[in-house]
C-alpha positions in Angstrom: 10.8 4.9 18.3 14.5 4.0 18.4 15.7 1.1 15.3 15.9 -1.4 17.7 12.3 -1.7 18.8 11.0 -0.7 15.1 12.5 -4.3 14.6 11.7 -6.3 17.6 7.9 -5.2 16.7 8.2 -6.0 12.4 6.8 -9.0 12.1 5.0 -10.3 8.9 1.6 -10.1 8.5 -0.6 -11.7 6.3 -4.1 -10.2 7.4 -5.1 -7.0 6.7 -8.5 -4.9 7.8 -10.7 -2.8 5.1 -9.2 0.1 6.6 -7.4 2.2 4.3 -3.7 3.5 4.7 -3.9 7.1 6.4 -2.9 9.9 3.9 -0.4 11.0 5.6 1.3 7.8 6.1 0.5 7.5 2.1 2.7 10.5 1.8 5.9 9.2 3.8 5.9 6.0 2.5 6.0 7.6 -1.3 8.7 10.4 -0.3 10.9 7.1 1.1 10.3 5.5 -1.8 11.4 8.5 -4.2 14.6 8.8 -2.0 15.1 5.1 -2.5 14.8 4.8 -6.1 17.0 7.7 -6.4 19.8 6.3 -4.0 19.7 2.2 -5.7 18.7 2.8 -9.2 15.5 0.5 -8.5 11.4 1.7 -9.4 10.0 0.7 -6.5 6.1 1.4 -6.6 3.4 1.5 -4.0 0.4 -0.3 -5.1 -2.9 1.0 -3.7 -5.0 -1.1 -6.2 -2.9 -4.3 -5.6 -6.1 -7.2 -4.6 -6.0 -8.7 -8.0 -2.9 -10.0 -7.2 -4.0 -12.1 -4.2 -7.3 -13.1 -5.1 -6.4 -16.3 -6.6 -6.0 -18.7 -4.2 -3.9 -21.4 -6.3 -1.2 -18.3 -5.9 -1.7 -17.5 -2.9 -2.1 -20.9 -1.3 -5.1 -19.2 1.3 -2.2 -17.8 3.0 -3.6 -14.0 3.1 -6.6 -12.1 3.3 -7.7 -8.7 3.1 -4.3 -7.5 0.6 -5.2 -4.6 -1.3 -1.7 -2.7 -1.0 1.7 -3.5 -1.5 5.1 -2.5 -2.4 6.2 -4.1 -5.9 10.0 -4.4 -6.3 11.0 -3.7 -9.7 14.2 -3.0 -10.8 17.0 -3.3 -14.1 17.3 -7.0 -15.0 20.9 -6.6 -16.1 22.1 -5.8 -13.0 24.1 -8.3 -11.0 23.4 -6.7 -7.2 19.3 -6.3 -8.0 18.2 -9.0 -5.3 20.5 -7.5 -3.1 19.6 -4.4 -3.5 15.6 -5.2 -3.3 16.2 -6.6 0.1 18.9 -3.7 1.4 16.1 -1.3 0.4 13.2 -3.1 0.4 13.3 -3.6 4.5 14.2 0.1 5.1 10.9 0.1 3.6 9.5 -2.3 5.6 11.1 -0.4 8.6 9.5 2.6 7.7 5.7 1.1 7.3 6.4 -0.6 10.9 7.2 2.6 12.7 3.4 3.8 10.8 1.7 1.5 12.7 1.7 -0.7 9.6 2.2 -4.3 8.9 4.0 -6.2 5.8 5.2 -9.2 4.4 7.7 -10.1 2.2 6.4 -12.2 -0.8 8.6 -13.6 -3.3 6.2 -16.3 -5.2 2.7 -16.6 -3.5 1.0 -14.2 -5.0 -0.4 -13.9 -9.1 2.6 -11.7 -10.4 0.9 -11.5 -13.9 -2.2 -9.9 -12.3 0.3 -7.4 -10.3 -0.7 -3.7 -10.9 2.4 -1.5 -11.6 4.7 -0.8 -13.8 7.6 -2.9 -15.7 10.1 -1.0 -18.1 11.3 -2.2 -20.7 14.8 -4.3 -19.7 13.0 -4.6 -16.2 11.9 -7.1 -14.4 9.6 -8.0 -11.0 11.5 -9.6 -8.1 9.0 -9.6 -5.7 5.9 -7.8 -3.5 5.4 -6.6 0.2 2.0 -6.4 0.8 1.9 -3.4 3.6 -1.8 -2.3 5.7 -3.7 -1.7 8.9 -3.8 -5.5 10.3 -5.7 -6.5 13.3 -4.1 -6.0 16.7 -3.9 -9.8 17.3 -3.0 -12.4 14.9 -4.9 -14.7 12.8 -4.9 -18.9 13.4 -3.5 -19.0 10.3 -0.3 -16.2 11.2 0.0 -18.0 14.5 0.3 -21.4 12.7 2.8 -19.5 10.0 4.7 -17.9 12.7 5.2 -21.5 15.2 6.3 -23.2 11.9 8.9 -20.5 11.2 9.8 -20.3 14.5 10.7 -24.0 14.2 13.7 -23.2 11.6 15.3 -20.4 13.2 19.3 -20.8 13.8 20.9 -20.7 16.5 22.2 -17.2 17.5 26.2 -18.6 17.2 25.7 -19.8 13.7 25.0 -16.5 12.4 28.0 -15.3 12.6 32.0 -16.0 12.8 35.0 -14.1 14.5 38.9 -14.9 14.2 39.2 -12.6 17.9 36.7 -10.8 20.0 34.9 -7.8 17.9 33.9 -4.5 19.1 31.2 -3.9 20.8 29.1 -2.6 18.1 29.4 -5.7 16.5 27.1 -7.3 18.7 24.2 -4.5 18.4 24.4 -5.2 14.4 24.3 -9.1 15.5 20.9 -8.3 17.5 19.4 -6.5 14.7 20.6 -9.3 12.5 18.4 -12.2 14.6 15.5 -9.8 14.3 16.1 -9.8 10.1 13.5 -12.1 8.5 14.2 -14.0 5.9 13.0 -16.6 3.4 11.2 -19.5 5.5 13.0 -18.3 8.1 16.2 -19.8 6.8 18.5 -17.1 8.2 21.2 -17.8 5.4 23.2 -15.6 6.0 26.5 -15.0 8.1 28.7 -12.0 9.4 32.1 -12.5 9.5 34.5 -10.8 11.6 38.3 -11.2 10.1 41.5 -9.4 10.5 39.4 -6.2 11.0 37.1 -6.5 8.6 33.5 -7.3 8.5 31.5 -8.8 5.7 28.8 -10.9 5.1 28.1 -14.0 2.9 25.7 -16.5 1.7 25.1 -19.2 -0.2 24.2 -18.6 -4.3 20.7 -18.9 -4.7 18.9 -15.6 -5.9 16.2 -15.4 -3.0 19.0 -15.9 -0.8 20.5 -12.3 -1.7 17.4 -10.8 -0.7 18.7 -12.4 2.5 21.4 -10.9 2.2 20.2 -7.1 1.8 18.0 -7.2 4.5 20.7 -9.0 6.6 23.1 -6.1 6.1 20.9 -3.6 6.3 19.7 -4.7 9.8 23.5 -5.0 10.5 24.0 -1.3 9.5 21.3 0.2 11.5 21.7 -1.8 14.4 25.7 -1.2 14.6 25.8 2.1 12.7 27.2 2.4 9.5 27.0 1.3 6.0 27.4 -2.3 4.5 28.7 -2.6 0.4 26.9 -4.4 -1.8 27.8 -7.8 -3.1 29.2 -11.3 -2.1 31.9 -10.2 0.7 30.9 -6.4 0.5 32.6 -4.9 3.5 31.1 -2.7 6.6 32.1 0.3 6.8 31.2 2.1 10.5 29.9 5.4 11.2 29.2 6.2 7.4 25.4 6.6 6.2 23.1 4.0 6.4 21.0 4.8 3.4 
C-alpha cells in the first residue's frame, strides 16, 4: 500500500473482536517498535495483557469494548520534546498496525493508567496508550456517533496552513497527509507555515497539543517526503529520512 491510502484508511477504533493479533504481525509491530525506541530515546511497549486498563468504565466512560492490546507510550520525564516525540513516533506506529489490517486509537486520559500493564523506569513517566486489534469490518453505533461528533470540529482545509508566496508542489502532498492527521477531539491544532523558504510548524502550548504536533509533522513528512525537526518552529527538511 502506498502512505497515502495507509492514511486515508487509519481511522480510530474503539471496538475490537476476541481475535488475537496474528504472530507474525506481533513480530513487525515489536521490530518497529525496537527501531523506534532506538531512533527517539522513548520505551515504547506493546501490551498484549492490556484489558485491565479498560475495564473500568468510570475511565473509560463506555467508550470501548473488547481492548486487550495496546501500545503504552513511555518515555524520560525530563525531556522537553517527549509529547512531541510520542506523537512523531507513536503514529508511524499507528501507520504501521493500519497497513496489518489493524485498527488503533489514540488515548490520552480515558482509560485506568494505574491499572496499565508495562513498564515505568525510574525518571519515566506514561504519556499515553493506543489500543491496536482486529476490529469489526463495520463500525459500532457508538464509533459512528464518535466519528459524526468529531467530524463536526474539523477545520477547514485553509486554516491549516499559511504561505507568504505559492510553495512547491510537494507542499501540498504533505498538506493532504496533514488533513488525514488525527488529533485530539479532532481539534487539528496545528499549522504549517510556509515563509521565506522555509517550512515549519506550530501550535499552541498545551502538552496534548504537541502530540498534535508529532503526528502533524510526521504525516507532513511522509506525505511530502522528508524529515521535520523536533520542537516549536522545528524546520522541514526535504528529501532526508523520514524516521
Amino acid at each position: 500500500m502506498e502512505v497515502s491510502d495507509i492514511m486515508r484508511a487509519r481511522t480510530s477504533r474503539r471496538s475490537y473482536t476476541s481475535s488475537p493479533i496474528p504472530k507474525d504481525s506481533i513480530e513487525k509491530l515489536q521490530d518497529t517498535i525496537e527501531y523506534l525506541n532506538r531512533k527517539s530515546g522513548l520505551h515504547i511497549q506493546l501490551v498484549l495483557d492490556g484489558e485491565a486498563a479498560f475495564k473500568s468504565f468510570k475511565k473509560t466512560y463506555g467508550m470501548f469494548s473488547g481492548v486487550k492490546h495496546y501500545f503504552a507510550m513511555v518515555g524520560n520525564s525530563s525531556d522537553p520534546l517527549l509529547h512531541e516525540k510520542v506523537g512523531y513516533y507513536g503514529e508511524y506506529l499507528v501507520l504501521v498496525a493500519t497497513e496489518l489490517g489493524l485498527g488503533t486509537c489514540w488515548v490520552g486520559s480515558s482509560y485506568d493508567a494505574q491499572n496499565c500493564n508495562c513498564e515505568i523506569l525510574a525518571g519515566e513517566q506514561l504519556v499515553c496508550v493506543i489500543t491496536v486489534g482486529k476490529s469489526p469490518e463495520s463500525l459500532s453505533s457508538r464509533e459512528r456517533l464518535v466519528l459524526s461528533m468529531v467530524k463536526e470540529k474539523s477545520k477547514k482545509y485553509d486554516e491549516l496552513y499559511q504561505y507568504d508566496k505559492q510553495p512547491p508542489e510537494w507542499f501540498w502532498d504533505g498538506m493532504k497527509a496533514v488533513e488525514l492527521a488525527p488529533s485530539a477531539r479532532n481539534r487539528q491544532p496545528v499549522q504549517i507555515i510556509y515563509y521565506n523558504d522555509v517550512i515549519y510548524a506550530t501550535t499552541g502550548q498545551f502538552q496534548y497539543n504537541k502530540i498534535d504536533m508529532g503526528i502533524a509533522k510526521l504525516h507532513f513528512a511522509l506525505g511530502a517526503g522528508g524529515r521535520f525537526e523536533l520542537g516549536e518552529h522545528g524546520r522541514f527538511y526535504k528529501d532526508e529520512e523520514t524516521v
